[in-house]
C-alpha positions in Angstrom: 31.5 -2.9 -15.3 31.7 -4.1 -11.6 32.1 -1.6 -8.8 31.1 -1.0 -5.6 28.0 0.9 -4.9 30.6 3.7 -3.3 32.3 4.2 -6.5 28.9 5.3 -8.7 26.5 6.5 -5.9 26.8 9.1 -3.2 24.7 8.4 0.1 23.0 10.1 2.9 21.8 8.4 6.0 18.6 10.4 7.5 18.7 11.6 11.2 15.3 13.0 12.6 14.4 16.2 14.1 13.1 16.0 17.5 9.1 15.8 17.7 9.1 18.9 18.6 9.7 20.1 15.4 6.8 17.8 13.4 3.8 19.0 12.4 0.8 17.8 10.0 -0.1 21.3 8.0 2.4 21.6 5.8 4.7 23.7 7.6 8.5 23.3 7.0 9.9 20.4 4.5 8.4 17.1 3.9 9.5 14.3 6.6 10.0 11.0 6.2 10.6 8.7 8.9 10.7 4.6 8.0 8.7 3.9 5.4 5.5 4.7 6.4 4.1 6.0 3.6 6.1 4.7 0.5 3.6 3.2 -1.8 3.6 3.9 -5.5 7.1 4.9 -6.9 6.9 8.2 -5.9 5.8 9.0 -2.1 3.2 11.3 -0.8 3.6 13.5 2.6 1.4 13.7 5.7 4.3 14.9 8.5 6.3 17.9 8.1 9.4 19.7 10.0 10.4 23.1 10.5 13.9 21.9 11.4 15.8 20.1 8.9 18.3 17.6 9.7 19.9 15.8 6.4 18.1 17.0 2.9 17.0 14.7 0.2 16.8 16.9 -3.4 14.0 16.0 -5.5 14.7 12.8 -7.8 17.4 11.5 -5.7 16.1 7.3 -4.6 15.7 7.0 -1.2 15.1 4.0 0.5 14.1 2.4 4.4 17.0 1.4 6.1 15.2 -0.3 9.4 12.8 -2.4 9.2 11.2 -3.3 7.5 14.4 -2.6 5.1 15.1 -2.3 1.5 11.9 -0.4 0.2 12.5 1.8 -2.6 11.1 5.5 -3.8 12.0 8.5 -5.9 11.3 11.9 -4.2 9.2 14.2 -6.3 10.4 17.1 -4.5 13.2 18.5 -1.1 12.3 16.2 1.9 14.1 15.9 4.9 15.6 12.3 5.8 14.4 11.0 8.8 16.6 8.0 10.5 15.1 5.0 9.2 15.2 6.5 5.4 18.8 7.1 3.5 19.0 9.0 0.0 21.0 7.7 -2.8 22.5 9.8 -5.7 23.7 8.7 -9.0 26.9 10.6 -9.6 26.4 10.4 -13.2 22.8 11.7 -12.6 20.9 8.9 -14.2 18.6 8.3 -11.0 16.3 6.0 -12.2 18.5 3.5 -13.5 19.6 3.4 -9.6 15.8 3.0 -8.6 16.3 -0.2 -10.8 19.2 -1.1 -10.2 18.6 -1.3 -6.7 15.6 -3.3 -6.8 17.7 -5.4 -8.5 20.4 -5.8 -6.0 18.3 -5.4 -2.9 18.5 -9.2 -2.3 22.1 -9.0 -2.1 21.8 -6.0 0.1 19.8 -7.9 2.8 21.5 -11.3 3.2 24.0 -12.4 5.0 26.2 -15.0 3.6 24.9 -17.5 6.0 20.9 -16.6 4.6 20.1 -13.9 7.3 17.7 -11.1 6.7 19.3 -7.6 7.7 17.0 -6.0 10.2 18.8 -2.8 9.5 21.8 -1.5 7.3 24.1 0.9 7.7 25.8 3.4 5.4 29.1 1.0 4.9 26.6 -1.9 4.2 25.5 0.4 0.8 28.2 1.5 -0.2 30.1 -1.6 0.0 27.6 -3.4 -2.3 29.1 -4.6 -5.7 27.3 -4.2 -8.7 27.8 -5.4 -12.6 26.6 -2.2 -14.4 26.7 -1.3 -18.4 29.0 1.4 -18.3 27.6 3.4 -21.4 25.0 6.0 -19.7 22.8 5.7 -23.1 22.5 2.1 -22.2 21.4 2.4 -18.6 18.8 5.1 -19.4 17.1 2.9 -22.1 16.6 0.0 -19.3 15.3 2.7 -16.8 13.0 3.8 -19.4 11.5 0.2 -20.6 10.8 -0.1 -17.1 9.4 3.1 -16.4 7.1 2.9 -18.6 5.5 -0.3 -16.9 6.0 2.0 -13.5 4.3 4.8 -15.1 1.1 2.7 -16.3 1.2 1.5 -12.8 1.2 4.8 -11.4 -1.7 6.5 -13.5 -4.0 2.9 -13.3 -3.5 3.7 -9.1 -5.0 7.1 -9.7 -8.1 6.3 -11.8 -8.4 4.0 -9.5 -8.2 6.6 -6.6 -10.7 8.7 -8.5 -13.4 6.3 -9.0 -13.4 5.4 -5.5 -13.6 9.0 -4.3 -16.5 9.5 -6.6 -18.2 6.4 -4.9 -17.5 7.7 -1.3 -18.9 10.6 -2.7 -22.3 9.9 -3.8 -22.3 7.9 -1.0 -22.2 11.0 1.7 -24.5 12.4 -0.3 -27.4 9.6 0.0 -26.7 8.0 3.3 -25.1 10.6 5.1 -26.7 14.2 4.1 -30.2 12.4 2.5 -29.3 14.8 -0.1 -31.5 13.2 -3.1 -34.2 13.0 -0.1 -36.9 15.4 1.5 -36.8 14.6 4.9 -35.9 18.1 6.6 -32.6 16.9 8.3 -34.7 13.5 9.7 -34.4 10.5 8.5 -36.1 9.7 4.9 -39.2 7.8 5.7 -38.7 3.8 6.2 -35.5 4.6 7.2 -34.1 3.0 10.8 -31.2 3.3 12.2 -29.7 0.1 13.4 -26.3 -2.1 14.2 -23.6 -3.2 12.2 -24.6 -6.9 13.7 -27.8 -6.5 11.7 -25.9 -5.9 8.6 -22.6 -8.2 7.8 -21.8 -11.6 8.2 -18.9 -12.7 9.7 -16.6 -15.6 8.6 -14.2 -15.5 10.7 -14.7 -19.0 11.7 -12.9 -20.7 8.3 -9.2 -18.4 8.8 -6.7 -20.5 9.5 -3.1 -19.0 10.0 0.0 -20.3 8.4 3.4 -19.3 9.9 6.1 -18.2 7.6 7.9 -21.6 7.3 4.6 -23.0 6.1 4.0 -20.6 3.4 8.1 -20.5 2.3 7.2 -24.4 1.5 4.0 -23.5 -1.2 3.8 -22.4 -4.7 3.3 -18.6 -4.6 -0.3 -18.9 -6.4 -3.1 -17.4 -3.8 -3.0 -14.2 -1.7 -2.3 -14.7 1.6 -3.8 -11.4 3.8 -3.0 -10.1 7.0 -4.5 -7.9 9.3 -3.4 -4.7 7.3 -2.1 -6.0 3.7 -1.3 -8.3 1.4 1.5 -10.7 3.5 2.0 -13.5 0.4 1.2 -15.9 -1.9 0.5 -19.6 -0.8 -0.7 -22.8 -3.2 -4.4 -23.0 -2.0 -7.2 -20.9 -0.9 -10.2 -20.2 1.8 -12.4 -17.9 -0.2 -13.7 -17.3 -3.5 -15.5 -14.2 -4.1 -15.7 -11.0 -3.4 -15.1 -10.0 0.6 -14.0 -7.2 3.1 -11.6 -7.6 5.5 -11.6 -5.3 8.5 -8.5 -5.6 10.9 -9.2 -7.6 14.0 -6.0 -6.9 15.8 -2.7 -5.2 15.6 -2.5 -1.7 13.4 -6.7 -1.8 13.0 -7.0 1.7 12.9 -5.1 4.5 11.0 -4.3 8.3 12.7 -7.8 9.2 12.6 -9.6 6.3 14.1 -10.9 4.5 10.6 -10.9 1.1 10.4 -8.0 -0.8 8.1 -9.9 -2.2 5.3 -9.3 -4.1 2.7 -11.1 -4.8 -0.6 -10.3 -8.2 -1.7 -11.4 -10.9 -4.5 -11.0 -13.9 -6.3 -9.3 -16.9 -5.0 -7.5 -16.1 -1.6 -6.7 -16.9 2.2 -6.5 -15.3 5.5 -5.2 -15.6 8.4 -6.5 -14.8 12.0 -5.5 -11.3 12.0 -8.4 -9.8 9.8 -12.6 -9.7 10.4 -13.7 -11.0 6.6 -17.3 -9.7 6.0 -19.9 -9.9 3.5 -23.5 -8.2 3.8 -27.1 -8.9 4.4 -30.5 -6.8 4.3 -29.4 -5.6 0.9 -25.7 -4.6 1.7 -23.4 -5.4 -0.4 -19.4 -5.7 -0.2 -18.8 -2.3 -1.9 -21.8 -0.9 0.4 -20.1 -2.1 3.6 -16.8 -1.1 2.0 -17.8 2.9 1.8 -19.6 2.4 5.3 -16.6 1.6 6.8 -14.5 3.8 5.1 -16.5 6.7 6.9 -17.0 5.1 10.4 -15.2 6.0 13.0 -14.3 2.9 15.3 -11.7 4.3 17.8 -13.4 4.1 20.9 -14.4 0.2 20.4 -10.9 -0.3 20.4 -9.1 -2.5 22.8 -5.6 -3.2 23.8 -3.1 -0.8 25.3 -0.1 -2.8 23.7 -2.2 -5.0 20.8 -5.0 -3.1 19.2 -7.9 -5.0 18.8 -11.5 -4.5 17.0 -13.7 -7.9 18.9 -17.0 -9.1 16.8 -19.1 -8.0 20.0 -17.7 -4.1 19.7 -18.1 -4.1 15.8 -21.4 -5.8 16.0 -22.5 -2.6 18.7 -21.6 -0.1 16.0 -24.8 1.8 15.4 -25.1 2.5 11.0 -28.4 4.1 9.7 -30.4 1.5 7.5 -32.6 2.2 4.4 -35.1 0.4 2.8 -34.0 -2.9 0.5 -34.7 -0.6 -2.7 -32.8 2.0 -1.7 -29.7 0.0 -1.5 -30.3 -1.6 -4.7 -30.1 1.6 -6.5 -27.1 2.9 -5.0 -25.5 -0.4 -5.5 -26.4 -0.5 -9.7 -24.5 3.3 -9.4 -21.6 2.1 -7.9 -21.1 -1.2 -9.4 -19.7 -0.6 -12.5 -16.8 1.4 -10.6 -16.0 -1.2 -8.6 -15.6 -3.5 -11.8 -13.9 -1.6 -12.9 -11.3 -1.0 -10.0 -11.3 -4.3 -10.1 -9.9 -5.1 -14.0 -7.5 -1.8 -13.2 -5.9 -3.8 -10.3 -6.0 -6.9 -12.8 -4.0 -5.2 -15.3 -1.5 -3.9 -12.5 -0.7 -7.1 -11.2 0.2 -8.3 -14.9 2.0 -5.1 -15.0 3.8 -5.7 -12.6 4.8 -9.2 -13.8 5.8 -8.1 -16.5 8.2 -5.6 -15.1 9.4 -8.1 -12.3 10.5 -10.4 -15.2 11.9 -8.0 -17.1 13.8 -6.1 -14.3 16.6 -9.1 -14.3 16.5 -9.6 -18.0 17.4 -5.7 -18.7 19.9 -5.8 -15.5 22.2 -8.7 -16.3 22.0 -8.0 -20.4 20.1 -11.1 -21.1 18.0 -8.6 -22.9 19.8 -6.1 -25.3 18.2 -2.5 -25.7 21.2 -1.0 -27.2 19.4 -1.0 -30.4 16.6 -0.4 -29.4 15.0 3.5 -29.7 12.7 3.8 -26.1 
């Protein structure tokens, strides 16, 4: 069946409350404004409002409409709309068919005829969007369960994941921060020093090399390509091989609280100039620096009133408390195995994720045929 987008789905554009209105306690209804914090498939909440503006019911698809434009999420529960974020209702009620079947469609949404990426879109931009849709509602719930099921894997891997690494910053308060399993009457444990973060990484910064966006739309999508704060894209050859941290040099280096933007990466990758990319010495290892970092402060070393920026000589300056080689070994065989296995978790996502990607236009166009099929 092809329709317009009007004809099948019911839409509402956000509009924010003033600032006034915001606050970070949990007061009011959820707020979302852009997509700051989508990530897994369904969002998680850090700014509320006691004034709400348009309303977004629980299970109703609601995606960022500024840029950057087009990302998709399901609300678990009432959230008001802020202006960069639009809700989108099924009017048969089948909701995450049309979480699919707009990740299906978004690359229609954002072109222009002539190959122009939308920077924005408007309300008569969505609804005027045609669509080919099965027109049996049995039919479109079994393709938005085979790939919710992949979603939902996805989803739960993310959360072990989450787990394992709280557990590790964790133990890690408790040795190196509160000398819990040591007697040393709130001193340092004996041999213990405390030192600088120049004593302690090493710094490759010197073999980035940055590729512009025309560069990388001419490779093979093979490697990860980082950036400052995230993964950016996939390119045909890599810098590194191994297992690295990245720490944002400039731009958005810092989240709310003042903790540094890090990033865990491995394997085969590159990077471009945006990102610090560190490995440790004296006994620290990646994962070491990783939960260091994760629990240092480094707002007042940055620089920049317009561009944010973290420089070698102010990260170097950062004074860390440094224990004996042994004493790093053992922490390190504690936390290793979770850290392999955060690792495979992520390995299995990515082919997860494949696998869904592949499927999604299969399902979509009827190349693949659930109808018989009991999900």
């Amino acid at each position: 069946m092809i329709c317009k987008l009007k004809e099948i789905v019911n839409v509402t554009m956000g509009q924010s409350p003033k600032s006034e209105y915001y606050n970070f306690e949990g007061k009011g209804t959820p707020f979302l404004q852009g997509n700051r914090t989508f990530g897994f498939k369904r969002p998680t909440f850090d700014t509320y409002t006691t004034l709400v503006t348009k309303i977004a019911k629980a299970g109703d698809v609601i995606m960022s409409v500024r840029a950057p434009v087009g990302d998709l999420n399901i609300t678990p529960i009432d959230m008001c709309l802020g202006r960069g974020v639009c809700s989108l209702k099924m009017k048969n009620g089948n909701q995450e068919f049309l979480y699919y079947l707009m990740k299906y469609y978004m690359p229609q949404l954002l072109s222009r005829e002539n190959g122009t990426v939308f920077s924005s879109i408007n309300r008569n931009d969505i609804i005027g969007l045609e669509v080919n849709i099965p027109s049996n509602k049995i039919i479109q719930q079994k393709i938005s369960n085979y790939l919710t099921i992949i979603d939902d894997k996805i989803e739960l891997n993310n959360k072990i994941n989450q787990n394992l690494e709280q557990q590790a910053q964790t133990l890690f308060k408790e040795w190196f921060i509160k000398f819990s399993p040591f007697s040393c009457d709130d001193n340092l444990p004996d041999n213990w020093r405390v030192g600088s973060v120049g004593e302690i990484i090493e710094l490759h910064d010197s073999k980035r090399i940055p590729l512009s966006g025309a560069q990388r739309n001419q490779m093979e999508k093979i490697y990860p390509y980082y950036g400052a704060t995230s993964l950016m894209d996939y390119v045909d050859n890599y810098l590194f091989d191994g297992i690295y941290l990245l720490l944002g040099e400039d731009g958005t280096v810092i989240d709310d609280k003042g903790f540094p933007i890090l990033q865990y990466v491995y394997g085969k990758f590159w990077v471009n100039n945006h990102a610090h990319i560190l490995t440790g010495k004296l006994g620290f290892s990646v994962e070491e620096l990783y939960l260091l970092f994760s629990m240092t402060n480094i707002k007042s070393l940055v620089t920049g009133a317009v561009q944010q920026k973290v420089s070698q000589t102010n990260l170097k300056k950062v004074p860390v408390v440094i224990p004996p080689h042994n004493i790093l070994v053992d922490f390190d065989n504690i936390i290793q195995p979770m850290f392999a296995q955060i690792r495979n978790i992520n390995v299995e996502n990515q082919r997860l994720s494949t696998l869904r990607d592949t499927l999604l236009p299969k399902l979509m166009s009827g190349e693949l045929d659930v109808s018989n099929i009991d999900i």
